[in-house]
C-alpha positions as CSV (number, residue, x, y, z in Angstrom):
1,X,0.0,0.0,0.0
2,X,1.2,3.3,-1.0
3,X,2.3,5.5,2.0
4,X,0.9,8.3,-0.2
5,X,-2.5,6.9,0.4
6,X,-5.4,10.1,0.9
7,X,-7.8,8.5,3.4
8,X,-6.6,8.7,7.0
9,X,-7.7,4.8,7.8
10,X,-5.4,4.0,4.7
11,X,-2.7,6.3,5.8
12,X,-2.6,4.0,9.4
13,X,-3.2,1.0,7.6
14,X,0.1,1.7,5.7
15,X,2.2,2.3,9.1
16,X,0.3,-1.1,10.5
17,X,1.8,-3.0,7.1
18,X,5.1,-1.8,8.2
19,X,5.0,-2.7,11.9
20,X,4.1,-5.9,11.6
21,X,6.4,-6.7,9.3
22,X,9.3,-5.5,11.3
23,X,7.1,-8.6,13.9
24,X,8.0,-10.8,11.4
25,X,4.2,-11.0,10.1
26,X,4.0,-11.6,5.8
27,X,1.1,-8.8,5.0
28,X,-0.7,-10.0,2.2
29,X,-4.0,-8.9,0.1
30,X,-7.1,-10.8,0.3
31,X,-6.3,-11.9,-3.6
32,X,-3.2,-13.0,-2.7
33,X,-3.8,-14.8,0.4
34,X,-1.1,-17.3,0.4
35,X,-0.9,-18.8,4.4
36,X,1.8,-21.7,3.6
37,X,4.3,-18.4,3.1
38,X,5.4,-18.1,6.3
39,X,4.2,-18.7,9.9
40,X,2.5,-15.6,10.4
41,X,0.3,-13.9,7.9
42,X,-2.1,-10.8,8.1
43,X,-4.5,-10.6,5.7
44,X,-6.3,-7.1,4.5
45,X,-9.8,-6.9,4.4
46,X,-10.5,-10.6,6.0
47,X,-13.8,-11.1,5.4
48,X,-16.0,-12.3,8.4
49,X,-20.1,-12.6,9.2
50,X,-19.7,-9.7,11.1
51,X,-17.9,-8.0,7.9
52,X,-14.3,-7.6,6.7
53,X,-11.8,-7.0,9.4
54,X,-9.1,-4.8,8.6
55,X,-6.8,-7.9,9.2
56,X,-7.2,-11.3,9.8
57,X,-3.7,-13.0,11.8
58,X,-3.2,-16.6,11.0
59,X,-0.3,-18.5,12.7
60,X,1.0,-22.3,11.1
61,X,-2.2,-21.5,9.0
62,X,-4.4,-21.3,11.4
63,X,-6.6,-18.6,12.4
64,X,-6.0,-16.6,15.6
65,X,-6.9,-13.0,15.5
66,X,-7.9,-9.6,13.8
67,X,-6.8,-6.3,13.8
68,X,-8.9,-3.6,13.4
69,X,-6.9,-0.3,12.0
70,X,-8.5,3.4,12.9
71,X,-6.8,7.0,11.9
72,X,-4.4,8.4,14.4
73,X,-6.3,10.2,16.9
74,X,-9.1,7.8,17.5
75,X,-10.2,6.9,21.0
76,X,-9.4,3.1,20.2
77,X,-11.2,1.3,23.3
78,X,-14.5,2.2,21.8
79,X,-14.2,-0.8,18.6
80,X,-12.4,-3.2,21.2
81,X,-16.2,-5.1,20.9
82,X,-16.3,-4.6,17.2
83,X,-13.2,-6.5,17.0
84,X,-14.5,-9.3,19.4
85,X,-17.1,-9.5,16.9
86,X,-15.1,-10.0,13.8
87,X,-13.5,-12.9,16.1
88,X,-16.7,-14.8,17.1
89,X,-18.1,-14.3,13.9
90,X,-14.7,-16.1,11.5
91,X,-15.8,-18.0,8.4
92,X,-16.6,-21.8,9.5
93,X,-15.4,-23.0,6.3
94,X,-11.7,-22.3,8.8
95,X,-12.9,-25.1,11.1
96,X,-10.7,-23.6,13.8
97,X,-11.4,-24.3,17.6
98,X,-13.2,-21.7,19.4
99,X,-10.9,-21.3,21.8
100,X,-7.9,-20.3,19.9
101,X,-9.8,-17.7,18.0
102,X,-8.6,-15.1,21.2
103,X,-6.3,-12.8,20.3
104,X,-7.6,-8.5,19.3
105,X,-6.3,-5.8,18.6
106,X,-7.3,-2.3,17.9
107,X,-4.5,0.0,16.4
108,X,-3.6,3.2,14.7
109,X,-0.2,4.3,13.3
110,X,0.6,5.7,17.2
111,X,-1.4,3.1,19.6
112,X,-1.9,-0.4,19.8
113,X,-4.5,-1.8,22.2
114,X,-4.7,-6.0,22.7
115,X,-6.6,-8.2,24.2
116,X,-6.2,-11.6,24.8
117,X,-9.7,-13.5,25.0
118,X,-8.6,-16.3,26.8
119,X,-7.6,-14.3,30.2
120,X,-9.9,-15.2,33.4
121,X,-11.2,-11.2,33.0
122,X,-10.3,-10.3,29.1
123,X,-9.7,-6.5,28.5
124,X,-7.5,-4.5,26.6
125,X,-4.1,-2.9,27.1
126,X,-1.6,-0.8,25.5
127,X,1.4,-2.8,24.2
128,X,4.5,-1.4,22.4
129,X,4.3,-3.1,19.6
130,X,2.2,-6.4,17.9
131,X,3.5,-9.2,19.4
132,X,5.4,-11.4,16.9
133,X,4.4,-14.8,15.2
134,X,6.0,-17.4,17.5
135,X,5.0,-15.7,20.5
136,X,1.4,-16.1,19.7
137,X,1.9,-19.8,18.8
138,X,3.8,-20.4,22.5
139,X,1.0,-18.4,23.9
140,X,-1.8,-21.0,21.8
141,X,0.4,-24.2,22.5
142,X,0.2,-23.3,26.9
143,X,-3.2,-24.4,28.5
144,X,-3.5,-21.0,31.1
145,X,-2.3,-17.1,30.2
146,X,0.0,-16.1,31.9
147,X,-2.8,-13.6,33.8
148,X,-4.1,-17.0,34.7
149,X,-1.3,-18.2,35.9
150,X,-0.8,-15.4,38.3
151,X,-4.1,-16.3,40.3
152,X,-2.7,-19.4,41.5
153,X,1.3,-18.7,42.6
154,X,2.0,-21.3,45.1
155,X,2.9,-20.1,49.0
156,X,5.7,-18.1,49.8
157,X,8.2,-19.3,51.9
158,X,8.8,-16.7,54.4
159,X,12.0,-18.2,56.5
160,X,14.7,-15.9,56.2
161,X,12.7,-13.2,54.7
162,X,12.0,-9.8,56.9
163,X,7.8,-8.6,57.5
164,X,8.8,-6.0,54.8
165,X,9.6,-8.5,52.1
166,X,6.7,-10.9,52.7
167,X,4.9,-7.8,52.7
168,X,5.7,-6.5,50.0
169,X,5.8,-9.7,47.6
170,X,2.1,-10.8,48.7
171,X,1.2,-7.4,48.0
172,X,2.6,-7.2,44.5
173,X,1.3,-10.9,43.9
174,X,-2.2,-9.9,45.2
175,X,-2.1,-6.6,42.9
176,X,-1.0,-9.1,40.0
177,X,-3.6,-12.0,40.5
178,X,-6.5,-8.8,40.2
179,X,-4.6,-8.2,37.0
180,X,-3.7,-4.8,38.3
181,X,-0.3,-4.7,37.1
182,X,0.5,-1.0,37.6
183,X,2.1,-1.8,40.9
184,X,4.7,-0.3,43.3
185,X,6.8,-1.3,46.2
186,X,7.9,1.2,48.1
187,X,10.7,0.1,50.3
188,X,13.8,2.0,51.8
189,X,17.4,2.3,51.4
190,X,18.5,-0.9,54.2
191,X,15.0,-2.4,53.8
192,X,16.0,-5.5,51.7
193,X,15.0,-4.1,48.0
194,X,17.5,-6.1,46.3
195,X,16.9,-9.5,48.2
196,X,12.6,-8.5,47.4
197,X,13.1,-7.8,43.6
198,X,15.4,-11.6,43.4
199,X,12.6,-13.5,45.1
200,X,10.1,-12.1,43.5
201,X,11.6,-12.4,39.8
202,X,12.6,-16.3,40.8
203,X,8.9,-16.7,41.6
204,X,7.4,-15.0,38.7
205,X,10.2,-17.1,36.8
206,X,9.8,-20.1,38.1
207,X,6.1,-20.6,38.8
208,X,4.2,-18.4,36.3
209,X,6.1,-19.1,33.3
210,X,7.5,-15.7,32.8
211,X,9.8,-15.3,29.9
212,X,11.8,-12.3,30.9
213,X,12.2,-9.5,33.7
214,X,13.1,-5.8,32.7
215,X,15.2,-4.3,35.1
216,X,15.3,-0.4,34.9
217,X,18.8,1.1,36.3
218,X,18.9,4.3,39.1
219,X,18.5,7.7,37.4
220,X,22.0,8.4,36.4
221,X,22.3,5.5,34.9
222,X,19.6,5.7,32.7
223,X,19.9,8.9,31.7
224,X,23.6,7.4,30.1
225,X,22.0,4.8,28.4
226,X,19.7,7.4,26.1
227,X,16.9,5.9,26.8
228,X,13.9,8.2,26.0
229,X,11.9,6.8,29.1
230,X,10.6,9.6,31.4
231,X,11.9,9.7,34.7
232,X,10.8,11.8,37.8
233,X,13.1,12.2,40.7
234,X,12.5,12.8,44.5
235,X,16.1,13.4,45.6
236,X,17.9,14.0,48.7
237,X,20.3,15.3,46.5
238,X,20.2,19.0,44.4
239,X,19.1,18.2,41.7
240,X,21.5,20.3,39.2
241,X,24.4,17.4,40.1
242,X,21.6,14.9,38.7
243,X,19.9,17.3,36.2
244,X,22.1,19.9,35.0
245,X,19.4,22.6,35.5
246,X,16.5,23.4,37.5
247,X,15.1,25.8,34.9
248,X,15.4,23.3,31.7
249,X,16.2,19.8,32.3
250,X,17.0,19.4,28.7
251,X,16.4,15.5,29.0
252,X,14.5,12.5,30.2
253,X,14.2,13.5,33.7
254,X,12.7,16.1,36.4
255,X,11.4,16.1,39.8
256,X,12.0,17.8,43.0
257,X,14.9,18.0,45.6
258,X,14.1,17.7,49.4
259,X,17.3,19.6,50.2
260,X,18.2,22.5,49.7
261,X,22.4,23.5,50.6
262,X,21.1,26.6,52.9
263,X,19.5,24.8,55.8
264,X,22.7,23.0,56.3
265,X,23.8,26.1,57.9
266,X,20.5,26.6,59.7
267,X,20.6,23.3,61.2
268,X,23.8,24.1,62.9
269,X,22.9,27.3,63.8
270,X,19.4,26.2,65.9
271,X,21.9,23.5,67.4
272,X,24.3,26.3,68.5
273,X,21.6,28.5,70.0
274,X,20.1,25.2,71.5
275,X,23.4,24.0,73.1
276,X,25.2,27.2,73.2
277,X,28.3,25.1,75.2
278,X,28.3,22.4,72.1
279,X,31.7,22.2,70.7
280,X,31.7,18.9,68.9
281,X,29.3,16.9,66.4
282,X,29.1,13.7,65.3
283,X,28.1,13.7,61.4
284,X,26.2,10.5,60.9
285,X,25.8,9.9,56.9
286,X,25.6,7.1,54.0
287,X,28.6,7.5,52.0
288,X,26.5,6.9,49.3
289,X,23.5,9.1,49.4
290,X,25.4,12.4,51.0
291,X,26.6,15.2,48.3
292,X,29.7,16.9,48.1
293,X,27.4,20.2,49.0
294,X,26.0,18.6,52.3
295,X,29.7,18.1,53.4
296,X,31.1,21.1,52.4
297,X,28.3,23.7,53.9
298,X,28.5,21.3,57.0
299,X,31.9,22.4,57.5
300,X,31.7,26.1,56.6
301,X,28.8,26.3,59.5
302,X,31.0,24.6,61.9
303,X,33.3,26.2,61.0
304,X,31.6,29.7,61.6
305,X,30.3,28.7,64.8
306,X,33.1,27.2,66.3
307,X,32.4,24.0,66.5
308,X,34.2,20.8,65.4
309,X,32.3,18.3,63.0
310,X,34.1,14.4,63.1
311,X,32.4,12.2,60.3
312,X,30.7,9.1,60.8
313,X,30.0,7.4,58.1
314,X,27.0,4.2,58.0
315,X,26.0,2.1,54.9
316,X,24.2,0.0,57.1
317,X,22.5,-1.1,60.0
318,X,25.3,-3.3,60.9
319,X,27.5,0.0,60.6
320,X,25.8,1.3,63.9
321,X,27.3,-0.4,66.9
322,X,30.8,1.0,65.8
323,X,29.5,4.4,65.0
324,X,27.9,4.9,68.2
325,X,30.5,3.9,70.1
326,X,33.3,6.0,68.3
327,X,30.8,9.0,69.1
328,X,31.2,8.1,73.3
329,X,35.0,7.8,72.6
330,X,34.8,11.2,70.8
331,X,32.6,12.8,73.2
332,X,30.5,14.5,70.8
333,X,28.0,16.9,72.5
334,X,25.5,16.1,70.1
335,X,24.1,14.3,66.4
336,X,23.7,15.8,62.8
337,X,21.7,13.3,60.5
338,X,22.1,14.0,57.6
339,X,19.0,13.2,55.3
340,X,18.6,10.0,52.8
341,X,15.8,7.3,52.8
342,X,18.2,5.1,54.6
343,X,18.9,7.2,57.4
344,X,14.8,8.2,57.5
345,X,14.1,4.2,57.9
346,X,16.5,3.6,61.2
347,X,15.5,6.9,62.3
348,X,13.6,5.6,65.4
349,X,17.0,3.1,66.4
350,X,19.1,6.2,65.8
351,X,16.8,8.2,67.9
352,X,16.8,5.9,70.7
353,X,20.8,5.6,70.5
354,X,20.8,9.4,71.4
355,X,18.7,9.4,73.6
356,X,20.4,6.5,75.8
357,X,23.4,8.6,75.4
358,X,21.7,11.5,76.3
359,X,22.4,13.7,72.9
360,X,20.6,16.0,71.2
361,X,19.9,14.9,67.6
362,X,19.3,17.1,64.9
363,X,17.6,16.2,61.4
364,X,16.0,17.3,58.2
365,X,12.9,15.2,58.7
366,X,10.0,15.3,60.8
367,X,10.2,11.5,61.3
368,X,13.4,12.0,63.9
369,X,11.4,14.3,66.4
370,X,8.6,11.8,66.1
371,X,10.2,9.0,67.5
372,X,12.6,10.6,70.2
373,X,15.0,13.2,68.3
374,X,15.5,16.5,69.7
375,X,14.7,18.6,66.9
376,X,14.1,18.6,62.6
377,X,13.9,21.3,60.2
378,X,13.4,20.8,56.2
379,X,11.2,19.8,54.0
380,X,9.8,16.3,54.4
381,X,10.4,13.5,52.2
382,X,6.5,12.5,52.0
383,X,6.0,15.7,50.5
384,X,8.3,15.3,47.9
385,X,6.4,12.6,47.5
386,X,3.1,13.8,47.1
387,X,4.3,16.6,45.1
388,X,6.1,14.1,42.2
389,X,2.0,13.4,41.5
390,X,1.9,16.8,39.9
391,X,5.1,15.7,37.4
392,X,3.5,12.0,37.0
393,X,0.3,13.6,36.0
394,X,1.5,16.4,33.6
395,X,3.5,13.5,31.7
396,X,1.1,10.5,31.0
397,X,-1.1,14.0,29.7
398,X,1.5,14.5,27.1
399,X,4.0,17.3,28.8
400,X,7.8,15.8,28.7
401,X,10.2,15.9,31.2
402,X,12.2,18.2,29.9
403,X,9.4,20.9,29.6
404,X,8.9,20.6,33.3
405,X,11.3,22.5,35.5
406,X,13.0,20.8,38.6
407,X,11.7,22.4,42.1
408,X,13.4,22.6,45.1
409,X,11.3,23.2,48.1
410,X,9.9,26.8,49.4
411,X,8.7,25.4,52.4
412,X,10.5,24.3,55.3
413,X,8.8,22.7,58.6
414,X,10.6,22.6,62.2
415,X,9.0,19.9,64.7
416,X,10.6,20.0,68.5
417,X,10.2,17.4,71.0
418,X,9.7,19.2,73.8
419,X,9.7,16.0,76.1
420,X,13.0,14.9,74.7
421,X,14.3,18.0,75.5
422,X,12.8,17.8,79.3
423,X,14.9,14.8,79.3
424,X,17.7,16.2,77.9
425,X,17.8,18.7,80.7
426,X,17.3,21.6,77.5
427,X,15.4,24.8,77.4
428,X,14.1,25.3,74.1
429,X,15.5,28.8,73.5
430,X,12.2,31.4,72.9
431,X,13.7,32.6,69.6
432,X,13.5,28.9,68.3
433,X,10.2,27.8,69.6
434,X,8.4,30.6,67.8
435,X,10.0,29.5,64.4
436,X,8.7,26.1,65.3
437,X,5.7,24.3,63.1
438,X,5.2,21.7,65.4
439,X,5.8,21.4,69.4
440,X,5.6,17.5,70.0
441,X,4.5,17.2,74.2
């Protein structure tokens, strides 16, 4: 067919030709129909009792499927049923079982929408592409889908896994048996992610047949593959060492920082006027998550206030017990935490550790104070969060990343735990306790 074509059906039809060919699908006329060419042919204008479908799919000769073709622009989930139709109503002189007459799609030279009749709850879904030949024939030759298959995953075996990870496995498992596959496990940094994504791949693997796992790399490393995939970031990191600019992303990727390098010094500085005798601070960080800004305006503050920082770096829990007790040997006055989903997690352990010791602890997040810490001030990481819903939602509308311009936040929030600080044997200086958001009794 002539790209060239004038209608805007034909026009799609044309792009259809040439993306199933690329799936290894022989296109071929009506006239010419011919299905001992090749193991998957598409014939145009497929007659039916229902009336032509735009294609009928035939694999080893047998038919399987239609495609119905519509301009770009068309809503396509409203022919899904037309299709169906053109599938229950296939020529009898094919004498093809029933059951293997299952597989529809609805497409236009943008969008392809399938559905696979033989699923416990058919309906249709966006797929990158028409799947090829010899995947429909595995998919005919296996007696459940693989949506089938999902309902009926045998037990987990629990021993040696944490309440997190059976958690989150049975909840992913659960989502995937409702055929709700747009599912997320949020776990963090220390939690056991890696250890959650193996068992659940050997599971999937092993028990419902899958085929293959994509695995999609942290930020930075996507952005150096290319890849055109969007990507929204909530970082504990500013974002221009991830990004390049706030202003104009230029790429694949936006989102919001829950830093920001100025309340490193403001931290220090509600310490100081807190413990106005403090002349030490232990510096407790993950080598991994903490930026070269955090250290550096650490320093200068300490530095301006007279007070001597010693680092105390912790990639895990593990990392602890040495930590804390290289902080008694030191005899720091007090704890700076510095802010990263892994240090959020222990923050109730870290917490308790100061207050055993009877230090102050100082943090970025809310979720310190809330547990036992002296004192936060920042810009929580639930509302980065919550506010990575805006970016989400502007994307899947159309917008891409790099039309969307990086925040960081505007807002900051201080919490106090006043009962720590009775503990603690610390008067909340008046100058502090009006700037506060939050007095926890």
């Amino acid at each position: 067919m002539a790209i060239t074509a004038f209608h805007p059906e034909d026009l799609s039809r044309a792009e259809i030709d040439a993306k199933l060919a690329v799936c290894g699908w022989i296109v071929q006329s009506r006239a010419e129909m011919n299905l001992a060419a090749g193991a998957g042919i598409a014939v145009r204008e497929f007659g039916t009792g229902a009336g032509p479908a735009d294609y009928g799919l035939f694999v080893d000769k047998e038919f399987c499927g239609v495609i119905e073709a519509k301009p770009a622009g068309t809503t396509l989930s409203g022919y899904a049923d037309q299709a169906a139709t053109y599938i229950s109503e296939a020529p009898e002189w094919l004498g093809v079982d029933p059951k293997k007459r299952r597989f529809e799609y609805v497409a236009s030279d943008t969008e392809i929408l399938f559905r696979d009749h033989a699923d416990p709850q058919p309906r249709s879904r966006r797929v990158f592409a028409f799947h090829r030949p010899e995947t429909l024939r595995r998919s005919l030759s296996e007696p459940e889908t693989l949506r089938a298959r999902l309902r009926h995953l045998p037990a987990l075996v629990s021993e040696g896994l944490r309440t997190c990870q059976i958690e989150a496995i049975d909840g992913l498992e659960n989502s995937l048996a409702h055929d709700d596959p747009r599912a997320l496990i949020q776990m963090t940094m220390g939690a056991g992610k890696t250890f959650t994504a193996c068992t659940m791949s050997y599971r999937l693997l092993a028990h419902a047949g899958v085929r293959r796992i994509l695995f999609l790399r942290a930020l930075i490393a996507a952005k150096d593959t290319g890849a055109d995939i969007p990507i929204v970031v909530v970082a504990c990191d500013p974002l221009e060492k991830l990004l390049g600019s706030l202003a104009r992303p230029g790429g694949n990727a936006t989102g919001i920082s829950c830093v920001s390098a100025d309340l490193i010094g403001k931290r220090f500085g509600q310490l100081k006027a807190v413990v106005p005798s403090l002349k030490r601070v232990a510096l407790l960080f993950n080598p991994e998550d903490i930026s070269e800004i955090e250290l550096r305006e650490a320093k200068n503050a300490s530095n301006s206030l007279n007070v001597e920082i010693m680092q105390f770096p912790v990639k895990s829990p593990d990392d602890f017990k040495g930590a804390f007790e290289r902080m008694v040997q030191a005899d720091c006055g007090a704890i700076y935490v510095s802010l990263s989903a892994f240090t959020n997690f222990h923050a109730k352990r870290l917490s308790e550790f100061a207050l055993q010791q009877r230090l102050p602890l100082v943090s970025s997040g809310p979720e310190f104070p809330e547990v036992g810490a002296l004192m936060s001030y920042g810009f929580p990481l639930v509302e980065g969060f919550k506010r990575s819903a805006y970016f989400i939602d502007r994307i899947l509308k159309g917008t891409s990343p790099k039309e969307l311009p990086a925040e960081e936040p505007t807002k900051f929030y201080m919490v106090i735990n006043a009962k720590t600080a009775a503990t603690l044997g610390i008067k909340i200086p008046d100058m502090i306790q009006v700037q506060a958001d939050r007095i926890i009794e």
